[in-house]
C-alpha positions as CSV (number, residue, x, y, z in Angstrom):
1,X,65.1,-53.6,-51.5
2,X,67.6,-51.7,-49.7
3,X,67.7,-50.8,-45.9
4,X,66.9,-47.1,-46.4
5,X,63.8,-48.3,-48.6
6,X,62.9,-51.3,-46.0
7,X,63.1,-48.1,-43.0
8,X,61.0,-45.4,-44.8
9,X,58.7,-48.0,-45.6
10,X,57.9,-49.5,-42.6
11,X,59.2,-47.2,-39.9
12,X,56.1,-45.7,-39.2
13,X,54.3,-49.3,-38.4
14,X,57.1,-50.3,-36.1
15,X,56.9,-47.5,-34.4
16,X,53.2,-48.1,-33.5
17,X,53.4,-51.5,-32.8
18,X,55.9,-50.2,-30.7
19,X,54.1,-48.6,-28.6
20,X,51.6,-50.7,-28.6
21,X,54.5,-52.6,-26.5
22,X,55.8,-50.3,-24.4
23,X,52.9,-48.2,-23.2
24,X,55.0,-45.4,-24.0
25,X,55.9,-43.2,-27.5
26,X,59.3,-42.4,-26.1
27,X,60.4,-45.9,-25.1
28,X,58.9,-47.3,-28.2
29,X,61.3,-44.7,-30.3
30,X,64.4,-46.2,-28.3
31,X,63.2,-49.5,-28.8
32,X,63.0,-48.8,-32.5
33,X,66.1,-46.8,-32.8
34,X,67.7,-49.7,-30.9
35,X,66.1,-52.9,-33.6
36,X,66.8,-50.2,-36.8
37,X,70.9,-50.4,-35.5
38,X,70.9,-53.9,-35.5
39,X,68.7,-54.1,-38.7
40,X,71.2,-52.4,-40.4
41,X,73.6,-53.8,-39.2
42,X,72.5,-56.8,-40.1
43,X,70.7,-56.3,-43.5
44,X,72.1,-58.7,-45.2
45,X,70.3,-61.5,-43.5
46,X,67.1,-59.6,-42.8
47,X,66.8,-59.3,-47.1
48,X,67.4,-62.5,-47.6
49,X,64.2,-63.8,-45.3
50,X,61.3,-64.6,-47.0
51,X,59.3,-61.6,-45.1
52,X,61.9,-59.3,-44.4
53,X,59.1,-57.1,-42.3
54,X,58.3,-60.2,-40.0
55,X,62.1,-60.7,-39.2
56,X,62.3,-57.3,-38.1
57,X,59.1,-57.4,-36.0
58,X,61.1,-60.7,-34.5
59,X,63.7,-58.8,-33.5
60,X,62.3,-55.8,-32.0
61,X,59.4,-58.2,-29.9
62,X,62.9,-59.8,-28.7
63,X,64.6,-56.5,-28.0
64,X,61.6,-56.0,-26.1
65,X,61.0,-58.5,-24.1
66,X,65.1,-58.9,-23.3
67,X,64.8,-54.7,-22.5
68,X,66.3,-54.3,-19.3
69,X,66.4,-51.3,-17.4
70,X,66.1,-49.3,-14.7
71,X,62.5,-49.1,-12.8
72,X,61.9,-45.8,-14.8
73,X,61.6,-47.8,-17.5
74,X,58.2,-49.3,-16.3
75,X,56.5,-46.0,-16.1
76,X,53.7,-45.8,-18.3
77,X,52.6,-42.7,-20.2
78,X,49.1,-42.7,-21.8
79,X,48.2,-40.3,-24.2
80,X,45.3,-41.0,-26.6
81,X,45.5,-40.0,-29.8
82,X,42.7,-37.1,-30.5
83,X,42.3,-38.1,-34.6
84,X,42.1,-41.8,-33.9
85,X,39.1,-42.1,-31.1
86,X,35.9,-40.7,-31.6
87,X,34.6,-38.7,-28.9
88,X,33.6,-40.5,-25.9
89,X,30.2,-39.2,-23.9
90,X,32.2,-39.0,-20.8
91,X,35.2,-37.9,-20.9
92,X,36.4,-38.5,-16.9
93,X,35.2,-42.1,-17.5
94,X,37.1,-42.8,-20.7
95,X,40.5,-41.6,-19.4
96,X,39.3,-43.5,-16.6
97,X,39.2,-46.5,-17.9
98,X,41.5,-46.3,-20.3
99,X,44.7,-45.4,-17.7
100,X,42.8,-48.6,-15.6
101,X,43.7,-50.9,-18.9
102,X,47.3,-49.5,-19.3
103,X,47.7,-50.4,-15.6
104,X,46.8,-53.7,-15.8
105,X,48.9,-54.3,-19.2
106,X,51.9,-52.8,-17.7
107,X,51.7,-55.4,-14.9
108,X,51.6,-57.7,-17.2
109,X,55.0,-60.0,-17.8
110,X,56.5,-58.6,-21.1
111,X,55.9,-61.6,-22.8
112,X,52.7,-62.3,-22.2
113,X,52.4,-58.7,-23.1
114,X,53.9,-59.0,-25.9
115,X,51.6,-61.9,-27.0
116,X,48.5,-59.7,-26.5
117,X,49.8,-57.0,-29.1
118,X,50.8,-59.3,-31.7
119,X,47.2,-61.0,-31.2
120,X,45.0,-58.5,-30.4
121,X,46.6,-55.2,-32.1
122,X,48.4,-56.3,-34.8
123,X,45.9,-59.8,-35.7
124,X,48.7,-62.3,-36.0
125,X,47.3,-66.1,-35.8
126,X,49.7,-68.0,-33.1
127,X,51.5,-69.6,-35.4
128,X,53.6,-66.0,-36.5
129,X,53.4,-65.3,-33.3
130,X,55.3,-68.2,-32.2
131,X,57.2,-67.6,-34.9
132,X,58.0,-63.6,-33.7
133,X,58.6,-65.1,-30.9
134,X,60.9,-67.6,-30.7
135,X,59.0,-70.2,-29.1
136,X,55.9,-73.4,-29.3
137,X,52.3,-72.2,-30.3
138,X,51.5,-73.7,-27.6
139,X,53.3,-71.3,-25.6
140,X,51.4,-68.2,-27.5
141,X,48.6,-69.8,-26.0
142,X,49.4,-70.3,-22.8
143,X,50.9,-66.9,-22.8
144,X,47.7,-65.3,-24.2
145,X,45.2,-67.4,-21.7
146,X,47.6,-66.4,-18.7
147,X,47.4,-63.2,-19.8
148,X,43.2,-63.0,-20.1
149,X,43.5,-64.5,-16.7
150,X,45.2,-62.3,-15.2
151,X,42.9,-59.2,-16.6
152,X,39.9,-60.5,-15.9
153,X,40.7,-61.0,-12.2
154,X,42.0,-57.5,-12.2
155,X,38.4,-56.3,-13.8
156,X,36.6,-58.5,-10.9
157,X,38.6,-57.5,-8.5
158,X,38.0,-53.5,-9.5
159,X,34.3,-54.2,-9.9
160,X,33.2,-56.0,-6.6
């Protein structure tokens, strides 16, 4: 497979998971743009993994959760999208909640954060987490219970 064929492939799935990420569709297409140089640039060794797809995801979780910028950078931007979510009987409430959930995740540390989307959005088991990651399952856990932790106090906290 070539890197052009890898890209048009899987582009549109690293883009969402992406976002997923960073809250936001803009950073998430820097954050792509950014992995896709260094894919390239390093093709070679990405073909040669076993799951070329996973060592990409590796390396854009990294870029990720290395990404440092500027406090702009921690805006969030929430925009739902229309064709995915079926219509909700209050609208107010949804966007409500939905912005309250955004909050919280954006508070979050990035990898803990990051831990959360590979579980929960893109169903990894801990093990290719760890493995996206860099790092002990037993960290993914720890990451992923801090994490819970630290949203359900937010949702006690915002209901008492």
């Amino acid at each position: 497979m070539t890197y052009e064929e890898f890209a048009d492939a899987r582009l549109g799935a690293l883009l969402r998971y992406a976002v997923m990420l960073t809250g936001d569709p803009h950073q998430a297409q820097d954050l792509v743009q950014e992995t896709m140089v260094r894919v390239q640039l390093n093709w070679r060794r990405v073909a040669r993994s076993d799951v070329p797809e996973r060592y990409v995801r590796r390396m854009l979780t990294n870029q990720y959760v290395d990404w440092r910028r500027g406090s702009w950078a921690r805006r969030v931007l929430l925009r739902a999208e229309p064709d995915d979510l079926p219509a909700p009987a209050d609208h107010a409430q949804s966007a409500v909640d939905r912005d309250q959930v955004w909050s919280w995740l954006s508070r979050l540390p990035r990898r803990q954060r990051a831990t959360l989307v590979l579980r929960y959005y893109e169903d990894l088991p801990d093990a290719e987490i760890a493995e996206i990651l860099g790092c002990a399952v037993g960290t993914v856990r720890s990451c992923i219970s801090r994490a819970l932790a630290t949203l359900r106090a937010e949702y006690v906290e915002v209901c008492s």
